[in-house]
C-alpha positions, 0 to 999 in steps of 0.5 A: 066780871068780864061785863065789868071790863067791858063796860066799866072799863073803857070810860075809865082815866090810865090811872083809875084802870090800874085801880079798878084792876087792882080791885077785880083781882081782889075779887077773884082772889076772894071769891063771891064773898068780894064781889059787894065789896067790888060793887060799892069800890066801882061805885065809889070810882065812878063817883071820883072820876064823875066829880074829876070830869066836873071840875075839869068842866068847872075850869074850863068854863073859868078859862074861857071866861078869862079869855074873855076878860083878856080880849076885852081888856081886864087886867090880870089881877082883875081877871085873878080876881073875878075868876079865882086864878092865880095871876100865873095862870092868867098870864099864861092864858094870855100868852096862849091867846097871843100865839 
């Protein structure tokens, strides 16, 4: 378990760190007998924080393609449109660019 902590652990969000303690103390209180159960729950986490670290890329490329739109001039309902964003959040890019 100790490899776990120190391998596992360190690349793991405040919030998926209380989950992945939550799932090593079962284990220890379970035994060996828990330990495939660990296994497929890390498996499983690291999935969910791969996908959050994705589409938290996905938004970012969006966010500097609205940027982009903004400097060349698209109106925030084109922007909305073309990007999937809400006429807020890209009022709100535009605000940033303009500070």
């Amino acid at each position: 378990m100790i490899w776990a902590g120190n391998v596992i652990r360190p690349r793991l969000t405040k919030e998926d760190k209380e989950e992945f303690d939550r799932l090593v103390e079962r284990v220890k209180q379970g035994g060996a007998g828990k330990m495939g159960e660990f296994v497929s729950n890390v498996s499983r986490l690291l999935d969910e924080v791969q996908m959050k670290k994705f589409n938290e890329g996905k938004i970012e490329g969006k966010e500097e393609v609205a940027r982009k739109l903004i400097n060349r001039g698209f109106s925030d309902e084109d922007i909305a449109e073309l990007t999937d964003f809400d006429i807020e959040r890209i009022k709100k890019l535009r605000k940033e660019l303009i500070n």
